[in-house]
mmCIF file of the N, C-alpha and C atoms, coordinates in Angstrom:
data_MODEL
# 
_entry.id   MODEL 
# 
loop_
_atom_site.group_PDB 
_atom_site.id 
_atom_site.type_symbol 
_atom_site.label_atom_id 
_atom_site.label_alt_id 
_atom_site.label_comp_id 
_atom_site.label_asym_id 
_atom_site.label_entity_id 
_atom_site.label_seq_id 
_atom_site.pdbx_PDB_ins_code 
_atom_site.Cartn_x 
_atom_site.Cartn_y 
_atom_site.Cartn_z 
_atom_site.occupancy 
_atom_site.B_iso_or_equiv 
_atom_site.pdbx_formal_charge 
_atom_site.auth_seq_id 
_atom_site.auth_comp_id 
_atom_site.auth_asym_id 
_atom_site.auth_atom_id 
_atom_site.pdbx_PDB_model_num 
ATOM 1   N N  . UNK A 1 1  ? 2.031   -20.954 3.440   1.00 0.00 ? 1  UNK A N  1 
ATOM 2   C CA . UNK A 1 1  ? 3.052   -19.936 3.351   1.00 0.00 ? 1  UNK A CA 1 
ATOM 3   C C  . UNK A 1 1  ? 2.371   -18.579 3.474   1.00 0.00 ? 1  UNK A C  1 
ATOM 4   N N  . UNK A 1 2  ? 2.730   -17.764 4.421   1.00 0.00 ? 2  UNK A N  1 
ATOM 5   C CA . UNK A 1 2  ? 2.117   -16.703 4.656   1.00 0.00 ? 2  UNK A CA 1 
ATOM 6   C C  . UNK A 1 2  ? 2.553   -15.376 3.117   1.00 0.00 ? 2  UNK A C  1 
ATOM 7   N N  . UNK A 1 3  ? 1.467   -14.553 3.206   1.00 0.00 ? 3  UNK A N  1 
ATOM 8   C CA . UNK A 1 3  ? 1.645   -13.779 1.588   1.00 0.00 ? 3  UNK A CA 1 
ATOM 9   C C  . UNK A 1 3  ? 2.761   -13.023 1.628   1.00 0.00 ? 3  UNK A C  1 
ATOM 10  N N  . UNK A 1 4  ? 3.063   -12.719 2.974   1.00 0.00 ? 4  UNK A N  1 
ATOM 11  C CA . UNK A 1 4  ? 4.242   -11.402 3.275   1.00 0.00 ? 4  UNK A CA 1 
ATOM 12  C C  . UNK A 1 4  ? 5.660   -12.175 2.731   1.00 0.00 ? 4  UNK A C  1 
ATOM 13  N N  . UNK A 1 5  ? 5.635   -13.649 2.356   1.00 0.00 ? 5  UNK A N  1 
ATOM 14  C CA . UNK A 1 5  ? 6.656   -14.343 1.819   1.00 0.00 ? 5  UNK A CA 1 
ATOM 15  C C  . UNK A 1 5  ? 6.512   -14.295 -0.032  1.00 0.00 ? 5  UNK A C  1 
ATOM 16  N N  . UNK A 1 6  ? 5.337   -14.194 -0.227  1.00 0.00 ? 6  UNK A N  1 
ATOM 17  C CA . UNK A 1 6  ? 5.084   -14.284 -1.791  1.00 0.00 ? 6  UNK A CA 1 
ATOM 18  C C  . UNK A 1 6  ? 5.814   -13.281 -2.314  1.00 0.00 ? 6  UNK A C  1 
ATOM 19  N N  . UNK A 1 7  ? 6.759   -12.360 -2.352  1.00 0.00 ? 7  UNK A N  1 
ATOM 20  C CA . UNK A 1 7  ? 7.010   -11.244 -3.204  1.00 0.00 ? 7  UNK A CA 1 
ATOM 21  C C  . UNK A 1 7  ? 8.411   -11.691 -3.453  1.00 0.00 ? 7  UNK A C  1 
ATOM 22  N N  . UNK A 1 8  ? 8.999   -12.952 -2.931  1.00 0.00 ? 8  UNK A N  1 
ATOM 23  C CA . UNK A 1 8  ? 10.727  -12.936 -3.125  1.00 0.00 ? 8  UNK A CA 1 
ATOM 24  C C  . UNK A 1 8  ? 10.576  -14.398 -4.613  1.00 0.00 ? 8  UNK A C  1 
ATOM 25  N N  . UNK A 1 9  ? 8.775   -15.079 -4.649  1.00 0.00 ? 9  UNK A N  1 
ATOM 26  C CA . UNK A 1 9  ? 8.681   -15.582 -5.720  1.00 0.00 ? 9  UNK A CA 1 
ATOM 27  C C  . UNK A 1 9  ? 8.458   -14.728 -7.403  1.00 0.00 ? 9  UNK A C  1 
ATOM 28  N N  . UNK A 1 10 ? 9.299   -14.334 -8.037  1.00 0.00 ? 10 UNK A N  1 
ATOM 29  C CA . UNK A 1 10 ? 8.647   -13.301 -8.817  1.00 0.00 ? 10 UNK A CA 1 
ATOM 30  C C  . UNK A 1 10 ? 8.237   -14.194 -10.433 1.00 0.00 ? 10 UNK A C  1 
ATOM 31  N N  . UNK A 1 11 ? 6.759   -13.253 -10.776 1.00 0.00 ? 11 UNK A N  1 
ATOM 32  C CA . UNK A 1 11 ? 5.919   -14.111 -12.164 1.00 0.00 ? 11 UNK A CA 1 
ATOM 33  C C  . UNK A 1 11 ? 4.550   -14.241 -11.548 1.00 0.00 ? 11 UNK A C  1 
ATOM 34  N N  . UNK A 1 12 ? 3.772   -14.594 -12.447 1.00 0.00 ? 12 UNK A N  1 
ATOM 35  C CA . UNK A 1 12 ? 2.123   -15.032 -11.951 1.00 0.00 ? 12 UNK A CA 1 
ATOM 36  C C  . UNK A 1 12 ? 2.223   -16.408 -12.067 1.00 0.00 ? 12 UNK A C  1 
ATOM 37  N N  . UNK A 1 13 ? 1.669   -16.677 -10.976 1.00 0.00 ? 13 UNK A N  1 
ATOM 38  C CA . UNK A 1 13 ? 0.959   -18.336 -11.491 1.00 0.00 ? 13 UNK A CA 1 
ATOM 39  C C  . UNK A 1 13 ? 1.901   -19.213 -11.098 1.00 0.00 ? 13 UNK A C  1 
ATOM 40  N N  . UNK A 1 14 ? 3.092   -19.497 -11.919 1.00 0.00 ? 14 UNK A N  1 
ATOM 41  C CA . UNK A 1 14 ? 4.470   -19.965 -11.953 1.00 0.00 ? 14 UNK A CA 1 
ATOM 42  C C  . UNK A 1 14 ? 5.601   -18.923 -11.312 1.00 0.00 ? 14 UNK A C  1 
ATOM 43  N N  . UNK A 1 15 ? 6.267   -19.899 -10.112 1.00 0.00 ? 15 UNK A N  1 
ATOM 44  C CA . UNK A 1 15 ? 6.958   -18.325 -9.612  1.00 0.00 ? 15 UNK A CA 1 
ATOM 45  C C  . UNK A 1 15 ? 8.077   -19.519 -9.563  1.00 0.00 ? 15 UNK A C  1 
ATOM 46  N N  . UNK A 1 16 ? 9.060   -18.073 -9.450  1.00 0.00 ? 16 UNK A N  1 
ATOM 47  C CA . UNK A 1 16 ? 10.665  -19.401 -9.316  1.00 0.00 ? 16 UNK A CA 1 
ATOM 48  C C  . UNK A 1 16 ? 10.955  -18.856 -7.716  1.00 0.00 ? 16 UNK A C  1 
ATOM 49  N N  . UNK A 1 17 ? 11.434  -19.689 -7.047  1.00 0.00 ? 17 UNK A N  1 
ATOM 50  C CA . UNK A 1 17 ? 12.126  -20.125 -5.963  1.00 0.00 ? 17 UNK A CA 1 
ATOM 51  C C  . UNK A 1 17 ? 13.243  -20.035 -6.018  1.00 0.00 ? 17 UNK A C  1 
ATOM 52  N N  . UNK A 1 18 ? 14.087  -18.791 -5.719  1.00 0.00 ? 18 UNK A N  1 
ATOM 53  C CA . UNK A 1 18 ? 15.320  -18.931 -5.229  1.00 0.00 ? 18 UNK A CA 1 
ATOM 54  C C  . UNK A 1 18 ? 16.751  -19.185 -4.900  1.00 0.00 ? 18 UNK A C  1 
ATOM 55  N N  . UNK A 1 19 ? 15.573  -19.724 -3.301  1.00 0.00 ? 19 UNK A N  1 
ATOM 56  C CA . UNK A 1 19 ? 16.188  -20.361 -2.450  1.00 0.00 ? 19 UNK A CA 1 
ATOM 57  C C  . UNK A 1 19 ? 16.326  -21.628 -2.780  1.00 0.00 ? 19 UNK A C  1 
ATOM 58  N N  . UNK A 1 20 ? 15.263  -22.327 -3.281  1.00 0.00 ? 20 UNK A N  1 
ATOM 59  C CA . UNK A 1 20 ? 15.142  -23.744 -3.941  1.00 0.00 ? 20 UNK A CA 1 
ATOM 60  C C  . UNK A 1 20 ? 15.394  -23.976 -5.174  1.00 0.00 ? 20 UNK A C  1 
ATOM 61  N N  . UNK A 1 21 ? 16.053  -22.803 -5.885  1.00 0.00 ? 21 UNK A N  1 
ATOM 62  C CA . UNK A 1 21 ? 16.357  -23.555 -7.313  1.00 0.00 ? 21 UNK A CA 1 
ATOM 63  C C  . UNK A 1 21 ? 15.189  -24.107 -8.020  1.00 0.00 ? 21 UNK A C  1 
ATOM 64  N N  . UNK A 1 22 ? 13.844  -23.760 -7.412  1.00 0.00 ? 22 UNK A N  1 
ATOM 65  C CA . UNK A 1 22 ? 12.633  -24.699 -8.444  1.00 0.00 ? 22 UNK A CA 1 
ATOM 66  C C  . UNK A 1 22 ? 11.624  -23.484 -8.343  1.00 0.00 ? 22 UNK A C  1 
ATOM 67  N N  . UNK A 1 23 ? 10.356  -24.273 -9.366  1.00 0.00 ? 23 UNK A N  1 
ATOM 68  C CA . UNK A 1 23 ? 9.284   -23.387 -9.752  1.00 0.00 ? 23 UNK A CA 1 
ATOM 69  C C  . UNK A 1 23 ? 8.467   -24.162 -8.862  1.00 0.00 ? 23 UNK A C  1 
ATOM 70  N N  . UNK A 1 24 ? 7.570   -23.061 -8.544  1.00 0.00 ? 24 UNK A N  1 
ATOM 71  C CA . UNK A 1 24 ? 6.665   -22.884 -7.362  1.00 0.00 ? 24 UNK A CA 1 
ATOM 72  C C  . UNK A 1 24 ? 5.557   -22.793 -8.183  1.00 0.00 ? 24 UNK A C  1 
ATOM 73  N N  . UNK A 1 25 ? 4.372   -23.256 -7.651  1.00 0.00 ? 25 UNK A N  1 
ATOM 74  C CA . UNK A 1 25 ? 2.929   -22.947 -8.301  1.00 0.00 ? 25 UNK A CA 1 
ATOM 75  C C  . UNK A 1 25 ? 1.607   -22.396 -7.588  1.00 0.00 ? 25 UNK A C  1 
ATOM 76  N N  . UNK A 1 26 ? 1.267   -21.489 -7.567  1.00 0.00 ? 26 UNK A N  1 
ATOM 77  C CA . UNK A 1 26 ? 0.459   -20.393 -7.096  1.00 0.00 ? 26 UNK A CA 1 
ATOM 78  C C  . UNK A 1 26 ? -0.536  -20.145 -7.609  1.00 0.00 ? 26 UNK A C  1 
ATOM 79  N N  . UNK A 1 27 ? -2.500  -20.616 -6.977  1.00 0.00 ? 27 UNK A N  1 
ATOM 80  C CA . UNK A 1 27 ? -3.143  -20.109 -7.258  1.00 0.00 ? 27 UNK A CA 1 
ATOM 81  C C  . UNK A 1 27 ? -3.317  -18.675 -7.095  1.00 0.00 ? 27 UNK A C  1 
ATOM 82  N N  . UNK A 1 28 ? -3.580  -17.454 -8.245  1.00 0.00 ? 28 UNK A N  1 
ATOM 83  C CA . UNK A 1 28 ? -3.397  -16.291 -7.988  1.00 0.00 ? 28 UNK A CA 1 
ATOM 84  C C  . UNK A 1 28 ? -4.957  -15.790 -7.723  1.00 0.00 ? 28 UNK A C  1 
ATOM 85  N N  . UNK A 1 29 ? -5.992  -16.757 -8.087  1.00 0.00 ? 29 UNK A N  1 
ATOM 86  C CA . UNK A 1 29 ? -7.365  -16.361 -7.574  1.00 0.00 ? 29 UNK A CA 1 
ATOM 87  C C  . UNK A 1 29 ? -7.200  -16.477 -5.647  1.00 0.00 ? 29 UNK A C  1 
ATOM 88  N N  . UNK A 1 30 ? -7.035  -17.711 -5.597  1.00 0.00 ? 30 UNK A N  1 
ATOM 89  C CA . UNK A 1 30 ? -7.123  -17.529 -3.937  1.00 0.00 ? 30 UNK A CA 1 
ATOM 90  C C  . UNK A 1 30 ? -5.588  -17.672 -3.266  1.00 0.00 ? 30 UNK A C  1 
ATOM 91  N N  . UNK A 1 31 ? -4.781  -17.784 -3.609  1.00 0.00 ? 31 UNK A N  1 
ATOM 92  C CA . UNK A 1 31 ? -3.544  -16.927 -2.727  1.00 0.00 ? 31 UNK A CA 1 
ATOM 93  C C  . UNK A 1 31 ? -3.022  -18.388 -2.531  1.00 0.00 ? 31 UNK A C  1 
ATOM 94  N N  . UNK A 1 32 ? -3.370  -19.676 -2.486  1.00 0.00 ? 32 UNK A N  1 
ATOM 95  C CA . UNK A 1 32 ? -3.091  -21.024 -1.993  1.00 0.00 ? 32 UNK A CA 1 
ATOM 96  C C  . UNK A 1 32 ? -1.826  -21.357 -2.497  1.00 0.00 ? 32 UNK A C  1 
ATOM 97  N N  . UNK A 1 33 ? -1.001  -21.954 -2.242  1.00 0.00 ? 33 UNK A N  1 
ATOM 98  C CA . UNK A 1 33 ? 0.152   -22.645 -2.930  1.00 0.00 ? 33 UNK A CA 1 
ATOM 99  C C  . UNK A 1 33 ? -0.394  -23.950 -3.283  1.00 0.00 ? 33 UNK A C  1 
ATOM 100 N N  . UNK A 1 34 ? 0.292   -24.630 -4.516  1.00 0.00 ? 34 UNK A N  1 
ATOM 101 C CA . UNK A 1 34 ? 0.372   -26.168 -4.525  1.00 0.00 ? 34 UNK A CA 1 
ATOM 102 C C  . UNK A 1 34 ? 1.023   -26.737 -4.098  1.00 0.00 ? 34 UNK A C  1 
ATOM 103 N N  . UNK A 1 35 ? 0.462   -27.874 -2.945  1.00 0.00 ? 35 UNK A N  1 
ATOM 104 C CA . UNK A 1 35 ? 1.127   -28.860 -2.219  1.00 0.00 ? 35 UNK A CA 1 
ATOM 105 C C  . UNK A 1 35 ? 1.530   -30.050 -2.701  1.00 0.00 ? 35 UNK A C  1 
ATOM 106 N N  . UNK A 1 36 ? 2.304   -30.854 -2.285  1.00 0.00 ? 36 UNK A N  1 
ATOM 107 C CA . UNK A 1 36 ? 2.366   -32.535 -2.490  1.00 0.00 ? 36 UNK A CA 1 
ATOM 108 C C  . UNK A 1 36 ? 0.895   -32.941 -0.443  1.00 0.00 ? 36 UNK A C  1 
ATOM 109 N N  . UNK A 1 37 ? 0.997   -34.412 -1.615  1.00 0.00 ? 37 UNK A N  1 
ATOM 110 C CA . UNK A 1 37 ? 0.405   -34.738 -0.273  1.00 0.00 ? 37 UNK A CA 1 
ATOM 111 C C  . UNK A 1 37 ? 0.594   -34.903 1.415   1.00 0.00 ? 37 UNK A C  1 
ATOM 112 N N  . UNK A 1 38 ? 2.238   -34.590 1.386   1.00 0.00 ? 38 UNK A N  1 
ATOM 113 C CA . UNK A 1 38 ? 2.654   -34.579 2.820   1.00 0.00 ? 38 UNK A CA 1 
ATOM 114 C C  . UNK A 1 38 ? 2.651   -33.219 3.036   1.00 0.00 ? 38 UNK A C  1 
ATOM 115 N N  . UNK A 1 39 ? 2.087   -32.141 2.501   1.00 0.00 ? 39 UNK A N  1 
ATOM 116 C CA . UNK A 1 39 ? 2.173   -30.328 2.657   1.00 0.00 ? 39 UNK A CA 1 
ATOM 117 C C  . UNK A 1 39 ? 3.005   -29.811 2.720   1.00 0.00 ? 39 UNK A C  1 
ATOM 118 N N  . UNK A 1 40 ? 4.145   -30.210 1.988   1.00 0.00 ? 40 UNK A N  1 
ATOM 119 C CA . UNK A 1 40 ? 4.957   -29.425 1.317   1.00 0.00 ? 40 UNK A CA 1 
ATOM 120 C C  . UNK A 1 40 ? 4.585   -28.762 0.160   1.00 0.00 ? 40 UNK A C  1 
ATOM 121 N N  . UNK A 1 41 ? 5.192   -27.958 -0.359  1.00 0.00 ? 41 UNK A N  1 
ATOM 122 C CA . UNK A 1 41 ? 4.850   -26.815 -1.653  1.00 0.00 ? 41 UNK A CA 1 
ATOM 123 C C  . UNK A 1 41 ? 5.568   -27.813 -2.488  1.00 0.00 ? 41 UNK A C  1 
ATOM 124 N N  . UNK A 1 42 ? 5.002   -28.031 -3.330  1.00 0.00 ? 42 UNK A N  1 
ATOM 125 C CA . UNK A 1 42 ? 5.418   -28.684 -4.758  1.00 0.00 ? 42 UNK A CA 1 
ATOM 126 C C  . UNK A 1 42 ? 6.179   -27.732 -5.553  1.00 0.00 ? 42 UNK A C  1 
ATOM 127 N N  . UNK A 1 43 ? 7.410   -28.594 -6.112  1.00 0.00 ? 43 UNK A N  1 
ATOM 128 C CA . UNK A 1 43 ? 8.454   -27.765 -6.515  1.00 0.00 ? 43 UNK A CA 1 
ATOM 129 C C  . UNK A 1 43 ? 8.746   -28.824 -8.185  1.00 0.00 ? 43 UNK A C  1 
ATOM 130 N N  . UNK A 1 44 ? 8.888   -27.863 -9.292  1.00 0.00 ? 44 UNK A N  1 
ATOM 131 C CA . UNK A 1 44 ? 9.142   -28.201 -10.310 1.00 0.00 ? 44 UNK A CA 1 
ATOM 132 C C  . UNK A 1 44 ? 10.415  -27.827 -10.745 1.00 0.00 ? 44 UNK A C  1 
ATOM 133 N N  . UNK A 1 45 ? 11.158  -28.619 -11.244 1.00 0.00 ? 45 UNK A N  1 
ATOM 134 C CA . UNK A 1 45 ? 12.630  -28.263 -11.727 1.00 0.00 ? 45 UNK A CA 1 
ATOM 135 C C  . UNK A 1 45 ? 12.413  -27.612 -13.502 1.00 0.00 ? 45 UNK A C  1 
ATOM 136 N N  . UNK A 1 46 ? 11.280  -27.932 -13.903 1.00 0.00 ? 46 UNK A N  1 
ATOM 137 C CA . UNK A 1 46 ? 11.095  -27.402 -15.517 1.00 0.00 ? 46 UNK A CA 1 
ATOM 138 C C  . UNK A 1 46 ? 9.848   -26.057 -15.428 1.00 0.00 ? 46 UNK A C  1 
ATOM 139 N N  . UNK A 1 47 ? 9.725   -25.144 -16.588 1.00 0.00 ? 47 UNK A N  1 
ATOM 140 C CA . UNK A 1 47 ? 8.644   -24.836 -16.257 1.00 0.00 ? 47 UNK A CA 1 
ATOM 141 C C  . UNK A 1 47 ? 7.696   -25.028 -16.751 1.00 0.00 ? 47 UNK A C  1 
ATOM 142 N N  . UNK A 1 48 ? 7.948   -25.851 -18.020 1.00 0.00 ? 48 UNK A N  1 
ATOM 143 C CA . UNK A 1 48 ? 6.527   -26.524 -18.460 1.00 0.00 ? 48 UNK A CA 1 
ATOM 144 C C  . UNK A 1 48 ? 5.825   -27.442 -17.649 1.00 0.00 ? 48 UNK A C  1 
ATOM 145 N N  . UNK A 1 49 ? 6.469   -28.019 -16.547 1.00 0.00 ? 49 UNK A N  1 
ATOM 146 C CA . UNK A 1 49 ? 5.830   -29.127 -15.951 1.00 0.00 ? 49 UNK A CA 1 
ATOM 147 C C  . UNK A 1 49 ? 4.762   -28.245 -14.628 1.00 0.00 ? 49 UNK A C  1 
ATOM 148 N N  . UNK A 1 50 ? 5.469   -27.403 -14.101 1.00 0.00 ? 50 UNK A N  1 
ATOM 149 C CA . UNK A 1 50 ? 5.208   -26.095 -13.329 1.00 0.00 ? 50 UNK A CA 1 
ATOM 150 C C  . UNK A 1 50 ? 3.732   -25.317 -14.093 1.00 0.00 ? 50 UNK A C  1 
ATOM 151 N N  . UNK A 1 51 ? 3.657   -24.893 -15.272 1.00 0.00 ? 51 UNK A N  1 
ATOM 152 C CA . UNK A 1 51 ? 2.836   -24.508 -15.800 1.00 0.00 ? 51 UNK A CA 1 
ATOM 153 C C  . UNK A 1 51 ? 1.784   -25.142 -16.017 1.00 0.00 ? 51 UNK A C  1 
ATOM 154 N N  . UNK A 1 52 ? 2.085   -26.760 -16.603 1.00 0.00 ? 52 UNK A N  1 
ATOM 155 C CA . UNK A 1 52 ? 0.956   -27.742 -16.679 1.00 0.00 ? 52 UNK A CA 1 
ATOM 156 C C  . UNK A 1 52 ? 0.065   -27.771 -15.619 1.00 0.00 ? 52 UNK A C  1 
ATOM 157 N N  . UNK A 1 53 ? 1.193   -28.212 -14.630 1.00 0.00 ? 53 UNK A N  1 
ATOM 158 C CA . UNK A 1 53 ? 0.334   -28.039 -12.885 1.00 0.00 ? 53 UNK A CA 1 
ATOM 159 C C  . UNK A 1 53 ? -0.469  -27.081 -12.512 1.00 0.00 ? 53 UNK A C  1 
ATOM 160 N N  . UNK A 1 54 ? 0.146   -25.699 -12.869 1.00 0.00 ? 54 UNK A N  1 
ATOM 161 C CA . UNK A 1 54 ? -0.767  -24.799 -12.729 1.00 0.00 ? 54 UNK A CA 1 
ATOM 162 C C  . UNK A 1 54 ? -2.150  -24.528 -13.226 1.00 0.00 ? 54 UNK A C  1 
ATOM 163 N N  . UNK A 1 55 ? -2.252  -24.515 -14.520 1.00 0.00 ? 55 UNK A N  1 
ATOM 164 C CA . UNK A 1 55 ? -3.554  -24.602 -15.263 1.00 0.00 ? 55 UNK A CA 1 
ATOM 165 C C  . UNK A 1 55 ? -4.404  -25.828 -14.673 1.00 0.00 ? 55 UNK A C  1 
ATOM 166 N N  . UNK A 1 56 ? -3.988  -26.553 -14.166 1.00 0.00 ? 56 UNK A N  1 
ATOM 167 C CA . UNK A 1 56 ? -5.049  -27.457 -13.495 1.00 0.00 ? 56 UNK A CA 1 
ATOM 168 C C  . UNK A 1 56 ? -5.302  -26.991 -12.343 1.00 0.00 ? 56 UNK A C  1 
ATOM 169 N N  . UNK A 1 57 ? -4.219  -26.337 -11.521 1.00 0.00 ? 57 UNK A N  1 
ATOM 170 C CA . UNK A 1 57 ? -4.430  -25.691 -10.317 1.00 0.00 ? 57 UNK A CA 1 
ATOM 171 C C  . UNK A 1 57 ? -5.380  -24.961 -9.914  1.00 0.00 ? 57 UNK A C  1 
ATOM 172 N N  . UNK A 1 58 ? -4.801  -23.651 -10.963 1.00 0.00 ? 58 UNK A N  1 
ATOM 173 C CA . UNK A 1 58 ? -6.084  -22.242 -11.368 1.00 0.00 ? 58 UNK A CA 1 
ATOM 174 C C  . UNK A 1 58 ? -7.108  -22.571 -12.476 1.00 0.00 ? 58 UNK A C  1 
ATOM 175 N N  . UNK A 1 59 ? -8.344  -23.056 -11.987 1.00 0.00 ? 59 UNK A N  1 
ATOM 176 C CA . UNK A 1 59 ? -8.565  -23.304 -13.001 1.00 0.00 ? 59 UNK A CA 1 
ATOM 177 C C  . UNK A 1 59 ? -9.954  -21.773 -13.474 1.00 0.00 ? 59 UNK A C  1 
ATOM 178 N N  . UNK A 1 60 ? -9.422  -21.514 -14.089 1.00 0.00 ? 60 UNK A N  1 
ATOM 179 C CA . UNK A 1 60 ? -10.540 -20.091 -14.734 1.00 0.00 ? 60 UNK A CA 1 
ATOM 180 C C  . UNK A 1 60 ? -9.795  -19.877 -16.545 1.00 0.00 ? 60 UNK A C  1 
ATOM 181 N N  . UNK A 1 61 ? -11.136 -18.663 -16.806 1.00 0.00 ? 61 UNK A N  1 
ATOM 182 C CA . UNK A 1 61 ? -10.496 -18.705 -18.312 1.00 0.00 ? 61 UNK A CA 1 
ATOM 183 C C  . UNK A 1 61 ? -9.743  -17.758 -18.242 1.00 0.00 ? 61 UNK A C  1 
ATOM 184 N N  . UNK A 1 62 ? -8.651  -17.725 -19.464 1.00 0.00 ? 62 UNK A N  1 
ATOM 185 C CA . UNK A 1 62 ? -7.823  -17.045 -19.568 1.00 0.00 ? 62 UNK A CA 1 
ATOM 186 C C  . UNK A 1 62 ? -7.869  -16.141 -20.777 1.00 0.00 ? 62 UNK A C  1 
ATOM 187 N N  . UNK A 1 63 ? -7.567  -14.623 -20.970 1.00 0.00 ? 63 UNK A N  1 
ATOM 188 C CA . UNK A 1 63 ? -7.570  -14.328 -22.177 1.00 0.00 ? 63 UNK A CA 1 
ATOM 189 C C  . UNK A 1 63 ? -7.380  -14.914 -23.017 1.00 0.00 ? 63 UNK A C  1 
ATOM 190 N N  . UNK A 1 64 ? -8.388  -15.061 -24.123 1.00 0.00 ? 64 UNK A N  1 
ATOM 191 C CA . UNK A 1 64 ? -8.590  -15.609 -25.531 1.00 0.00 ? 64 UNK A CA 1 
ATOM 192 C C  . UNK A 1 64 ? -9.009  -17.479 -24.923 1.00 0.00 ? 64 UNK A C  1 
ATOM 193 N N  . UNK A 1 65 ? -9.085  -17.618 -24.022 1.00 0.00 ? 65 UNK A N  1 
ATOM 194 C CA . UNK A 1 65 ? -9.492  -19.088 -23.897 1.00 0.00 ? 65 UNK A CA 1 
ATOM 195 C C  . UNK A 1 65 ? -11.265 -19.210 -24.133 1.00 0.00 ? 65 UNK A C  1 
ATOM 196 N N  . UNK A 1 66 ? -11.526 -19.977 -24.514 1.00 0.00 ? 66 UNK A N  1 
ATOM 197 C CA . UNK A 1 66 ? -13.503 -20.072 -24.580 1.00 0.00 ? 66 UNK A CA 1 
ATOM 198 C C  . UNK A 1 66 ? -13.644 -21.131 -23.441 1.00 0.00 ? 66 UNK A C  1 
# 
């Protein structure tokens, strides 16, 4: 997904979709989306499940994390 599309997802990390009614997951170190294995963007209907994904996604520390 080109970046000039990233600004209609709004949030870090976890962005909501829209158009799709779902949460989107976005490495914000390198710009990548999360895919399924056929390369589609993986879409979460919750956002804890969205968030889980993410932290495995991005993986770096986070304020207050050791």
């Amino acid at each position: 997904m080109p970046h000039d599309q990233a600004p209609r997802f709004p949030g870090y990390g976890v962005r909501w979709d829209t158009e799709a009614d779902r949460y989107r997951v976005r490495n914000e170190m390198t710009g990548e989306w999360l895919r399924q294995p056929t390369g589609e963007l993986a879409s979460f209907v919750f956002f804890g499940d969205a968030y889980s994904a993410w932290r495995t996604f991005e993986v770096h520390k986070r304020p207050g994390e050791r």
